[in-house]
Kinemage of the C-alpha trace (Angstrom):
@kinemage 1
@onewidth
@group {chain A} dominant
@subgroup {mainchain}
@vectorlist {calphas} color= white
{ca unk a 1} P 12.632 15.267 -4.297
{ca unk a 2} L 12.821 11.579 -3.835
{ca unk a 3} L 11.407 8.746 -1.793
{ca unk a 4} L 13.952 8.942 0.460
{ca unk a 5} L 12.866 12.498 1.565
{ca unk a 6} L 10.706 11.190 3.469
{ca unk a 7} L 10.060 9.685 7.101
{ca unk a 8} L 7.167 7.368 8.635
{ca unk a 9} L 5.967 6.769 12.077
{ca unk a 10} L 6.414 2.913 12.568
{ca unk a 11} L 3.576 0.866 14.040
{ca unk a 12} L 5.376 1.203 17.404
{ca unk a 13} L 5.692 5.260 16.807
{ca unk a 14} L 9.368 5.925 15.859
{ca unk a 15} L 10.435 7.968 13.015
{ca unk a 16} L 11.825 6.114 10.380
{ca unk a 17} L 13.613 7.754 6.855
{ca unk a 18} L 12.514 5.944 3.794
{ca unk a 19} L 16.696 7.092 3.339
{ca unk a 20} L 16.816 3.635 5.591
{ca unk a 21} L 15.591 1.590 2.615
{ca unk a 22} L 18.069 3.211 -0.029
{ca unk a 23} L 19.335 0.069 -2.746
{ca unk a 24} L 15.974 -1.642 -2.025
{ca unk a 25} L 13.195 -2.685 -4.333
{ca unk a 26} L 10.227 -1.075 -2.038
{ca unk a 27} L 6.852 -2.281 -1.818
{ca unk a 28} L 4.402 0.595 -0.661
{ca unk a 29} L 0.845 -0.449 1.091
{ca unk a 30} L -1.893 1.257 1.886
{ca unk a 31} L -3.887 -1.262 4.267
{ca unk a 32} L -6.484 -1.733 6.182
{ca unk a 33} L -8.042 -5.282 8.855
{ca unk a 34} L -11.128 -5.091 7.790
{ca unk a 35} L -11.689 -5.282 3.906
{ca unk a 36} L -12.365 -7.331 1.313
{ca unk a 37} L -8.824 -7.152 0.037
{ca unk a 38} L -7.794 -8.034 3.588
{ca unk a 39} L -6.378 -11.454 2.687
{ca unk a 40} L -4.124 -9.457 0.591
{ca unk a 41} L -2.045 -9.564 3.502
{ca unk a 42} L -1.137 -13.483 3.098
{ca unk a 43} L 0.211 -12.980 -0.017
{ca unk a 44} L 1.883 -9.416 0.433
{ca unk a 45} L 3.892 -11.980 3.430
{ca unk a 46} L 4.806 -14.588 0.896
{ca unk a 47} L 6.166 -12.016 -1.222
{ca unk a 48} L 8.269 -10.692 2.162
{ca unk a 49} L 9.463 -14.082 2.882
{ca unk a 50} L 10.480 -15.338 -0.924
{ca unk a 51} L 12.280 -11.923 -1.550
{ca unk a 52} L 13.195 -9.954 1.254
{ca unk a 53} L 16.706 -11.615 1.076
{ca unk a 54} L 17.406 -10.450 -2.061
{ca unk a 55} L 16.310 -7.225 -0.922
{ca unk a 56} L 12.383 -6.210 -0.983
{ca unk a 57} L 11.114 -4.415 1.684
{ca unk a 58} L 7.322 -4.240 2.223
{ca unk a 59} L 6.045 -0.873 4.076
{ca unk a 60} L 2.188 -1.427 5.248
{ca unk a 61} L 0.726 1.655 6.055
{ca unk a 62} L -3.320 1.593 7.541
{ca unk a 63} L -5.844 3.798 6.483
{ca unk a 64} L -9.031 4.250 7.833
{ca unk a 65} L -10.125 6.431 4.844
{ca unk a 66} L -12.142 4.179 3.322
{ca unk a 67} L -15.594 3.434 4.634
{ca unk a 68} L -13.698 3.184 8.055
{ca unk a 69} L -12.403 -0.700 7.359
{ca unk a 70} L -9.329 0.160 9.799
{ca unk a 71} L -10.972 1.057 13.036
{ca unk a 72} L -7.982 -0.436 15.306
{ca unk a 73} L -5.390 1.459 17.022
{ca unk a 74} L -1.812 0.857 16.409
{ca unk a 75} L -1.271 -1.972 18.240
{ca unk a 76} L -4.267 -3.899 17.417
{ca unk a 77} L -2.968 -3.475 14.104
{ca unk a 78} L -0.506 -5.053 14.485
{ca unk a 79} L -1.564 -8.328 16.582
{ca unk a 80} L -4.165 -8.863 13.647
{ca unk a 81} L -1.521 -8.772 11.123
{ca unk a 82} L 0.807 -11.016 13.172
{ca unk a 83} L -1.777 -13.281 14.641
{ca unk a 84} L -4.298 -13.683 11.308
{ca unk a 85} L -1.503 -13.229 8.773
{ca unk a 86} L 1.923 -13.842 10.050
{ca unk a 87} L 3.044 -10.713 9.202
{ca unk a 88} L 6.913 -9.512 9.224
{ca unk a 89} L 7.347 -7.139 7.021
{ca unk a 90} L 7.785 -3.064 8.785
{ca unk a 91} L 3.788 -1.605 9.436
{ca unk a 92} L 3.682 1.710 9.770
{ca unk a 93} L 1.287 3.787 11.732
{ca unk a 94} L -2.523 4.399 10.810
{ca unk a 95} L -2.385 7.477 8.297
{ca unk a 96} L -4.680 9.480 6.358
{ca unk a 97} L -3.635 8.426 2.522
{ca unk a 98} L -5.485 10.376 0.714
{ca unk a 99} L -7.694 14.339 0.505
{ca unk a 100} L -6.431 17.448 2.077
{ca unk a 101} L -4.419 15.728 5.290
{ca unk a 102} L -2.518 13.142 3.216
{ca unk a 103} L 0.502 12.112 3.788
{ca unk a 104} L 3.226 13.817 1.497
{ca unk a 105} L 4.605 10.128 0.746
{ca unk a 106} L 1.054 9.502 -0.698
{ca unk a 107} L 0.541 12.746 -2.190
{ca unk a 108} L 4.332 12.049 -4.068
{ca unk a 109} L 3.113 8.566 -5.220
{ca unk a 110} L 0.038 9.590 -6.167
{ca unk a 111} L 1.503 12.257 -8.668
{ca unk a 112} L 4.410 9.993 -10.087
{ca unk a 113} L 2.069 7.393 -10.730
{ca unk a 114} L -1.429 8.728 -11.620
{ca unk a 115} L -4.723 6.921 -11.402
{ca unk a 116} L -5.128 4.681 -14.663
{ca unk a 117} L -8.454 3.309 -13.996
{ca unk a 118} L -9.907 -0.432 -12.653
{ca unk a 119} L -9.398 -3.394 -14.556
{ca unk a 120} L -13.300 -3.512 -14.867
{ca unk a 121} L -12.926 -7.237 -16.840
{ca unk a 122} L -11.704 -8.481 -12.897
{ca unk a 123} L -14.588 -9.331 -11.173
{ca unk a 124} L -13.950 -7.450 -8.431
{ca unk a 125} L -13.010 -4.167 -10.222
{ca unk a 126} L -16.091 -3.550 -12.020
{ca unk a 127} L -17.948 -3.900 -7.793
{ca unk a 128} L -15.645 -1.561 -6.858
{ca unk a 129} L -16.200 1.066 -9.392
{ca unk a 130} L -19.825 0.711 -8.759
{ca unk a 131} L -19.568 1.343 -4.969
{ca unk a 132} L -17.123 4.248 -5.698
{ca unk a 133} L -19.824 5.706 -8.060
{ca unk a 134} L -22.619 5.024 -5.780
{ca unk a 135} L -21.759 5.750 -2.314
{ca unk a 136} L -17.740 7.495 -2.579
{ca unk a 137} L -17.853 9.674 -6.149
{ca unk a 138} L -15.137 12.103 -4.964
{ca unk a 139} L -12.885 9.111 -4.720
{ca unk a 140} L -12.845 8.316 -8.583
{ca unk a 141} L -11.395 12.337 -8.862
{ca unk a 142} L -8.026 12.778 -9.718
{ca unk a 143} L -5.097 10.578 -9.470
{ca unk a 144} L -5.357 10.191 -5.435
{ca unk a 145} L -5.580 6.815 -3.869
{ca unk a 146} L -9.087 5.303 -4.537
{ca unk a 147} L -9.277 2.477 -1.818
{ca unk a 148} L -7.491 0.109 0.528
{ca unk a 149} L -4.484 -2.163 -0.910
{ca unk a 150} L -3.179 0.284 -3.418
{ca unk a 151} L 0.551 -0.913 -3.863
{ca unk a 152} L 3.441 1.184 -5.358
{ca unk a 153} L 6.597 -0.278 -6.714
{ca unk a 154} L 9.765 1.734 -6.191
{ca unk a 155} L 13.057 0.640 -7.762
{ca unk a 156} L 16.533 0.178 -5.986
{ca unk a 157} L 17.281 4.061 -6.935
{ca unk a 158} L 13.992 5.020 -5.188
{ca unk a 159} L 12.088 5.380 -7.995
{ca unk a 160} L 8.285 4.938 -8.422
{ca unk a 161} L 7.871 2.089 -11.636
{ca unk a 162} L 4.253 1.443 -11.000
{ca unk a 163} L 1.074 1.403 -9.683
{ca unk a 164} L -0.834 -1.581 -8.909
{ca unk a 165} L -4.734 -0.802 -7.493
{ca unk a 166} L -6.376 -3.089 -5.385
{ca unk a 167} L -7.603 -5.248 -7.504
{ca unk a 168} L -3.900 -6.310 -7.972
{ca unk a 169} L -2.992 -9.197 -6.291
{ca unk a 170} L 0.052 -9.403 -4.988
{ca unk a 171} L 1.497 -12.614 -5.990
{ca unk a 172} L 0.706 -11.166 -9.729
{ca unk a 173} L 3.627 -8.757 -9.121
{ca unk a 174} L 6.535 -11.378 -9.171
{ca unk a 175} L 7.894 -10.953 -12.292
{ca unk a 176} L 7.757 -7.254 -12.028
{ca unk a 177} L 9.198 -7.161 -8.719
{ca unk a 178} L 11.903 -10.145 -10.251
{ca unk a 179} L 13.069 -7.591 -12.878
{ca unk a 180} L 13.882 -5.512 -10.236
{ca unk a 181} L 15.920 -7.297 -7.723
């Protein structure tokens, strides 16, 4: 099994093969509008535009798994993306990420690139265990996605390199995603 075994629904509902993206250093999203890591988006777009000729491709995909921060439907998606964000990189449709009804593309990415823990000296990633302790402890189980703006690299032969949680940001992925193009 590969990444390219497997197909999306884009924002706008067609089925598209990750097979479409073969030779291409991938960028795998789990989003959502209305989180803290929302801005995310800016930068995840100045990655798009810097790189995309030299072949990156972005794939957003929303959740609403985590304390409901994607509420929208498809489309208003995707105006907040555009509109706040300028985004132009492919959205997919809203999909659960994570637990029983995950998608097998996040179930696969999950298991090729386990959990490896917060950066809890980020200010941010030491809040974000808390909450999960307090309020979501199932989520800190297991190697599944923990929260919004997980990001996956994938290489040119479609395979996983790394995992990036959300306290990430995306501009600190250049130089990874460099060595790859």
């Amino acid at each position: 099994m590969s990444i390219y075994d497997f197909t999306l629904k884009a924002i706008d509902g067609r089925e598209v093969s990750l097979a479409e993206f073969r030779g291409k250093v991938l960028l795998i999203v789990n989003t959502a509008s209305k989180c803290g890591f929302t801005p995310q988006y800016e930068d995840l777009q100045k990655l798009y535009t810097v790189y995309a000729d030299r072949g990156l491709e972005i794939l957003g995909v929303p959740s609403n798994q985590f304390a409901e921060q994607e509420p929208g439907s498809n489309s208003e998606i995707q105006s907040f993306c555009r509109l706040n964000y300028g985004v132009s990189f492919p959205m997919f449709e809203k999909t659960d990420v994570r637990g029983e009804q995950a998608h097998p593309l996040f179930r696969y990415l999950t298991e090729k690139a386990p959990f490896q823990g917060f950066d809890l000296q980020h200010p941010i990633g030491g809040k974000l265990q808390q909450v999960l302790e307090e309020r979501f402890p199932g989520y800190l189980q297991g190697n599944s996605i923990k929260w919004n703006f997980t990001k996956f690299l994938i290489n040119r032969q479609g395979e996983v390199v790394q995992r990036y949680e959300p306290t990430t940001a995306p501009l600190d992925m250049k130089e990874a995603i460099e060595k790859l193009l």
